[in-house]
N, C-alpha and C positions, 0 to 999 in steps of 0.2 A: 418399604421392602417389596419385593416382588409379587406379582399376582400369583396364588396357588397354583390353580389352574386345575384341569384335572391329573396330574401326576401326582401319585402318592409320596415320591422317595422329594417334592421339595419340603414337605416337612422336618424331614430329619437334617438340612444344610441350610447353611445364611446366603440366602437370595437376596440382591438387590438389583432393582432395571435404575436405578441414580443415586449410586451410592454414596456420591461424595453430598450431594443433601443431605440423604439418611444420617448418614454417620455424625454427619455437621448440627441436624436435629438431634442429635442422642437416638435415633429410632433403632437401632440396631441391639437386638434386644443382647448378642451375647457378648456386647461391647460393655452392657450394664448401665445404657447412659452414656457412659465416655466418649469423647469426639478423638480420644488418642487412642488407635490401638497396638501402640507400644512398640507391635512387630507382625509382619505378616503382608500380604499381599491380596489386591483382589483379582477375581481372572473372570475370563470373557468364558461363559458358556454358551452354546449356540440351540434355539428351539428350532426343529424344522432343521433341510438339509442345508448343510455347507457350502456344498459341492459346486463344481460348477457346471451348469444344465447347460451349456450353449454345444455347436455340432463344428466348432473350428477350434483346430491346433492355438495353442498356449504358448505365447514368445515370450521369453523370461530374460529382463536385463539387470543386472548386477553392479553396482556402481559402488568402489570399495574408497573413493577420494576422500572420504573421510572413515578412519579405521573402523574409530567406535561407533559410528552411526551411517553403516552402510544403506543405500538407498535399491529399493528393489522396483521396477518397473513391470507392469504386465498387460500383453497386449493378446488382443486375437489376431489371427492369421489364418491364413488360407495357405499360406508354404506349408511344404511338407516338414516331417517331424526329422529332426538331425540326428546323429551318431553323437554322441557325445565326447568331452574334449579333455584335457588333463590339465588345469589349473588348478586344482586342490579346492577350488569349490562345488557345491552341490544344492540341486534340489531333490530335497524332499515331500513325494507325493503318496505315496506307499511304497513304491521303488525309490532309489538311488540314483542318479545323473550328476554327473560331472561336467560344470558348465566349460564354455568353448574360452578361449581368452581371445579377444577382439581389439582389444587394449591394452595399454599398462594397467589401468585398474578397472578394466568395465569385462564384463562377463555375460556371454549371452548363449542360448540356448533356444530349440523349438521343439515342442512337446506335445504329445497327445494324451490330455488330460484321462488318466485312467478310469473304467469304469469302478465302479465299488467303493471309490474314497468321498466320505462325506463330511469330511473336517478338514479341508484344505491342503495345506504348503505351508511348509518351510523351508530354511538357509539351513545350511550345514560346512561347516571349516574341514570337517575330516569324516570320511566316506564311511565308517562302523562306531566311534563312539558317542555318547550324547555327553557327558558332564561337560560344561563349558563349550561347548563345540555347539552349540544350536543357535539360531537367530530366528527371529518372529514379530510379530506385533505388537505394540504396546497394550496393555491390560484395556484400556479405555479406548483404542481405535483397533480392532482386528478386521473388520473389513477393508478389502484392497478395491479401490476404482480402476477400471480399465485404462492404461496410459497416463496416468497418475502416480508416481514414483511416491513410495511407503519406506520411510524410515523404518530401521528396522532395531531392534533392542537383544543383547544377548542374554538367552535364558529367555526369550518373549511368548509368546500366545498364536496359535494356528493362526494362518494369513486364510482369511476365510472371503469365501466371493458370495455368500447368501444367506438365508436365515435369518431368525431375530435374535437378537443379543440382548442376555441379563449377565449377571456379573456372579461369582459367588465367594468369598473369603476362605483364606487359609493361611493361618498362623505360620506354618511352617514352608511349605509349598501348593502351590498347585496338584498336586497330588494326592493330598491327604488335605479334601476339604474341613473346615470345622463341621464339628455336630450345632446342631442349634436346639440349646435350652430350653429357648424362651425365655420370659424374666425367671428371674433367679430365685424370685418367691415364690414361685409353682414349679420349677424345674422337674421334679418328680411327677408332673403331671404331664407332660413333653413327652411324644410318639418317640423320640430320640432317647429318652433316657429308659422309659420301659421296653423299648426292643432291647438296650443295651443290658436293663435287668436280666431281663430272659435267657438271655445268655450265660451272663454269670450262672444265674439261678441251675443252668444247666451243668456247667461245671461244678458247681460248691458241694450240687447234690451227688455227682457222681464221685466226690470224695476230696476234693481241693480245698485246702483248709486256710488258705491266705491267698493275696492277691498282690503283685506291686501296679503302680498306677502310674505310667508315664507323665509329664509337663503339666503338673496340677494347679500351674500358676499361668495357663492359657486357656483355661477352660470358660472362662468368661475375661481372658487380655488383661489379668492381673488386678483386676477387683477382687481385693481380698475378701471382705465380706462377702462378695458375690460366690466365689469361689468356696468358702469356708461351707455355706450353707449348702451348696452342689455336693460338697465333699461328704458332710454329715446326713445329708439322706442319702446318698448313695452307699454312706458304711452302715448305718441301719436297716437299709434297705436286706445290701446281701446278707449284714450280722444276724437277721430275723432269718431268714433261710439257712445257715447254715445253723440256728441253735433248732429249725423245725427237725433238720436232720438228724440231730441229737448229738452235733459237737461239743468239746465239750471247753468250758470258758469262752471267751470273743473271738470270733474270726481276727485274723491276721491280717493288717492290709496297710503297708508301706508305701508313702506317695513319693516320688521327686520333685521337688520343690528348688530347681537348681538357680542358687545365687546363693554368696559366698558368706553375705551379711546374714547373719544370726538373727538381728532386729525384723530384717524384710521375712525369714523362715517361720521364725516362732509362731505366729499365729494361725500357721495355716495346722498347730495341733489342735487348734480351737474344732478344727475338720477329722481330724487322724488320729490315732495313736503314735502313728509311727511316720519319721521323716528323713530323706536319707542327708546327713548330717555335714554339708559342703566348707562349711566352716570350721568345723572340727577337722580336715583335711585339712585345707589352707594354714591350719596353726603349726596341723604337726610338719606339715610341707617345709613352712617356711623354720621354723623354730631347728629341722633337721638340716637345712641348707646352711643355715647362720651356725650353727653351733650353740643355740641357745637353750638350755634344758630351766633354767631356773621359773621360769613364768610358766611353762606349758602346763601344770597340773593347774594353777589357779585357773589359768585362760581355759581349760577342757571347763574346769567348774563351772566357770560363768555361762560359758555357753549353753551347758546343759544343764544348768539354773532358769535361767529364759524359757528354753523349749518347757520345761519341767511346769515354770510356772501359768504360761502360756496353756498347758493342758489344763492345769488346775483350775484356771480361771472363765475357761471355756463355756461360751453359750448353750452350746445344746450339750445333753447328754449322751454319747455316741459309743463310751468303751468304760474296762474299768483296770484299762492300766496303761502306762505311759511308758514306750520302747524309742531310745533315742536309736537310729540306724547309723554309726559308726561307720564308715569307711573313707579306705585310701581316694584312688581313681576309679572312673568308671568308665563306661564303653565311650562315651561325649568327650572324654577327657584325654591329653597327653598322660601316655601309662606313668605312674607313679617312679617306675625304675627311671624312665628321660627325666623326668623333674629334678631327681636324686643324680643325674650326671652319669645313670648304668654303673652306680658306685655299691659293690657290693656290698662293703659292710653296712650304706646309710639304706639300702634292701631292706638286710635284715634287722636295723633298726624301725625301722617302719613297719614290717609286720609283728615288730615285738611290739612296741607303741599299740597299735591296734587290738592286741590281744590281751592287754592288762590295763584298757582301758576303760570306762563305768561303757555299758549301753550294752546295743545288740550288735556287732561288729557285721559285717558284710564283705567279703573277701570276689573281687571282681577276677574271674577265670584269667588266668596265666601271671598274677600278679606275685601267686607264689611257687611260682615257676622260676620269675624274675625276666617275665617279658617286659620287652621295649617298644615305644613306637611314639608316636606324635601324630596327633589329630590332624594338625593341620597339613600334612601331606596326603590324608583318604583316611575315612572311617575306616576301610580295612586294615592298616598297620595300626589298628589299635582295638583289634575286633579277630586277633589270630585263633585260628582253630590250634585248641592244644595238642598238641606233638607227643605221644601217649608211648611210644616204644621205638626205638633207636632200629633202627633197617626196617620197618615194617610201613606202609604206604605213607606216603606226606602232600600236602597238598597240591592241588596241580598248579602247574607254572601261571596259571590265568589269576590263580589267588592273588591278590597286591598285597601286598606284606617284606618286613626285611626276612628273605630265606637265613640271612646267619643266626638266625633265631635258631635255625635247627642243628648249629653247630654242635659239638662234642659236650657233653653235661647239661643239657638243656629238655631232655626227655621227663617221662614221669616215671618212667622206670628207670633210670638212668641214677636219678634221685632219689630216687626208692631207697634203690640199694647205697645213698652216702648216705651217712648217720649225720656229716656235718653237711649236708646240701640246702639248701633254701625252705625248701618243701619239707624236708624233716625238722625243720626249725618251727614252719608252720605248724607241722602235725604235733612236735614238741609242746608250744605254745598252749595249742588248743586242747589240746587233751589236761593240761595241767588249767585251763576255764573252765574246762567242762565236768571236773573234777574235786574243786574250792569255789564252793558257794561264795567267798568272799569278789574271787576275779569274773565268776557269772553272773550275779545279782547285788555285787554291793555296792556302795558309792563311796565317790571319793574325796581325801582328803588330804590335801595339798601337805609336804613336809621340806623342812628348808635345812638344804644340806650346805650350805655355805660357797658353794659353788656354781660359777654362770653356767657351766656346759651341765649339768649333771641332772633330772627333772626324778623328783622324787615324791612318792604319794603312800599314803594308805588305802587300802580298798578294803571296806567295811560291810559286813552281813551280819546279822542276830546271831550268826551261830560261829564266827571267824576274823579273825583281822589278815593282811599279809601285806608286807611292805613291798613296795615297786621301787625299782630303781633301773635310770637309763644315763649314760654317758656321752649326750651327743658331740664332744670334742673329740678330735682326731689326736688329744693323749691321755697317757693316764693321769689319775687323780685318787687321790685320797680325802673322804670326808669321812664326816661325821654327822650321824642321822640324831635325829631327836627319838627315835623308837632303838631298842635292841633287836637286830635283826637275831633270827635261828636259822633254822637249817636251810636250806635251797630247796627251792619246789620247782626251778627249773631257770635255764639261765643260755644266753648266748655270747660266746666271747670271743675273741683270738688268743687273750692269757687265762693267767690264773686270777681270779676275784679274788680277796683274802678280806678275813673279817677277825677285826679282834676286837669285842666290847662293842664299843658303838659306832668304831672305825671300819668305814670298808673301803677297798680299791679296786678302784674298775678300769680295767684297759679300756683304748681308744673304742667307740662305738658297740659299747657293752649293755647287756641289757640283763637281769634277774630281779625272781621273785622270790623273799624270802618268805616264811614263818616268824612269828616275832615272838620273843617270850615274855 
């Protein structure tokens, strides 16, 4: 790994000056050993200046003959500095330049390298945005030779003309380097993990009573062990501070743990209490697409059987209760509404599903609104600012998002005021969990109604029973429960439910909770 040196902030990052050794050694301590780290990149940081210290104008040629692996040339010059040209390419040096076109595919320019920039050049496709639009250095060669033509890589690394080069990791981007642990068996003992204490410590004491924890399963590149043991002193860490404060039972602190298998989740409650529960998505996702109701309460059981037992069995001692975290979509995720086709009634079947299901449910902003959007066209259309009152401001045109979002019925006052809107259905739902012990704290037990579309359960507390029942077919049906339902504690439909004895019918994509006698 890299030499210290004297700068204090390499402690808290994974430095390497040869990392494809390190790595290939196991030496990298937040790899945990591992020669795979799964996902992530390493990038070129530079000691000492960039820049380029020479007193002649910068010739820049461009050479686009191969798309993906455009070639960048750089030379000195004594010519004067040019105007710049309108081919849709660009150097970037702090300023913006529009190379000259010389060719059909070659691009050149003469520049006088600016004072005050001390991290080089780059390529640019389009004069104001960066996603996609930037080219650079490869991670492992970012100095450029003079008249030596530099491949260049999109999304790449400052083309740098000096300085020394170490390397440093990041799971996710360049941006957002890793923290480094250390081994994973002192973790808590890491300048990186007690500055990050101090922090919390700051918040818990000023009154913050839980914490969510982003990508818990990068924290040491998916060594679970490694990871579990980070996770468990990091929750007794802040747990001891927030009971010095005199909270009152365990801090609160839900990790995301994002992958879909149950099997790869469970253990990281060996670290948690609490885990946002991706699987339990995926079931009700798919079980709501197919039309299938008859499996989905055992498959909820099993899955939260696992997590359940996975706490139970747990190494260290870290809490003293187990909150499965229940939800739809989340911010990473195409919104739950695209999934479901923007079909309203399989909506409001999804957030009834959600809210008469065992756990701690988690409702992701504008889901019960019945926002839409898909990941995979920008975090933003799945990241909407909610639209709060019908004429009163909306967001600016720069926001990326579908504006038909803010078409007619789609406000929170708008839905306020329908008794049958989305959001009243939510507020319906929730107010009847928050009100029966049995849909807030009890567990569930699967009941077999003789029907494929129809998913039906009990949810169980010391002091309540109450029967669930959901219709995921697109008609009605008539079954018969093994319990006798009673009265409705709350219900969403297009008809009328009817119950006679142990018969009940539910129109297409219905959902209620009875009382049982």
């Amino acid at each position: 790994q890299a030499k210290a040196g004297n700068a204090t902030y390499r402690n808290y990052y994974v430095f390497s000056d040869d990392y494809k050794n390190d790595v290939k050694n196991g030496r990298i301590d937040n790899f945990a050993g591992q020669t795979d780290p799964h996902m992530g990149e390493w990038h070129s940081a530079v000691s000492g200046s960039a820049n380029y210290t020479g007193t002649k104008n910068l010739h820049y040629k461009l050479d686009i003959t191969s798309a993906s692996a455009p070639k960048l040339t750089v030379t000195e010059t004594t010519d004067a500095a040019e105007s710049e040209g309108d081919s849709g390419w660009y150097i970037f040096d702090n300023n913006t330049h529009q190379l000259r076109k010389t060719s059909d595919k070659v691009f050149e320019i003469t520049l006088k390298f600016p004072s005050g920039n001390n991290w080089g050049v780059l390529v640019k496709d389009h004069p104001t945005e960066w996603g996609s639009h930037k080219w650079g250095a490869k991670a492992d060669d970012p100095k450029i030779t003079f008249g030596t033509p530099k491949t260049l890589v999109k999304e790449g690394e400052n083309i740098i003309f000096g300085g020394d080069v170490t390397y440093y990791f990041g799971s996710f981007s360049g941006s957002m380097p890793d923290l480094n642990y250390g081994p994973y068996s002192t973790c808590q003992n890491s300048a990186a993990f007690q500055d990050l204490a101090a922090s919390a410590d700051k918040w818990i004491n000023l009154g913050v009573n839980g914490l969510r924890l982003d990508a818990v399963m990068w924290i040491y590149q998916c060594h679970t062990d490694a990871n579990v043991k980070f996770l468990y002193e990091w929750y007794n860490h802040c747990n001891a501070t927030y009971k010095a404060r005199g909270g009152k039972g365990d801090i609160y602190m839900v990790g995301e743990a994002y992958d879909w298998n149950a099997d790869v989740v469970a253990p990281y409650y060996k670290g948690l209490p609490s885990l946002f529960d991706f699987a339990y998505y995926g079931t009700v996702k798919d079980r709501i697409n197919s039309g299938r109701g008859s499996d989905l309460a055992s498959t909820i059981k099993s899955i939260q059987d696992k997590n359940r037992n996975a706490y139970n069995s747990r190494k260290y001692t870290h809490s003293s209760g187990f909150y499965d975290a229940i939800k739809l979509s989340n911010h990473d995720e195409h919104r739950v509404a695209s999934e479901l086709g923007n079909n309203d009634q399989k909506k409001r079947l999804a957030g009834a599903i959600l809210l008469t299901s065992p756990g701690k449910p988690f409702i992701y902003q504008g889901e019960e609104l019945g926002y839409w959007g898909m990941k995979s066209t920008g975090d933003q259309n799945v990241r909407q600012p909610i639209y709060w009152k019908k004429g009163e401001s909306v967001p600016q045109s720069w926001c990326k998002f579908d504006t038909s979002i803010l078409a007619e019925g789609m406000s929170v006052s708008e839905q306020s005021a329908d008794n049958r809107s989305l959001l009243q259905m939510y507020r319906h739902f929730a107010y009847a969990r928050n009100t029966h012990s049995a849909l807030a704290e009890g567990s569930i037990e699967p009941v077999t109604s003789g029907n494929n579309a129809v998913a039906a359960w009990k949810m169980v507390s010391s002091s309540e029973t109450v029967l669930v029942m959901h219709n995921l077919g697109g008609a009605e049906v008539t079954v018969s429960a093994s319990v006798t339902p009673d009265k409705v504690i709350v219900s969403s439909s297009n008809g009328e439910i009817k119950v006679s004895g142990t018969s009940v019918t539910l129109p297409a994509y219905s959902s209620v909770v009875f009382s049982v006698k």
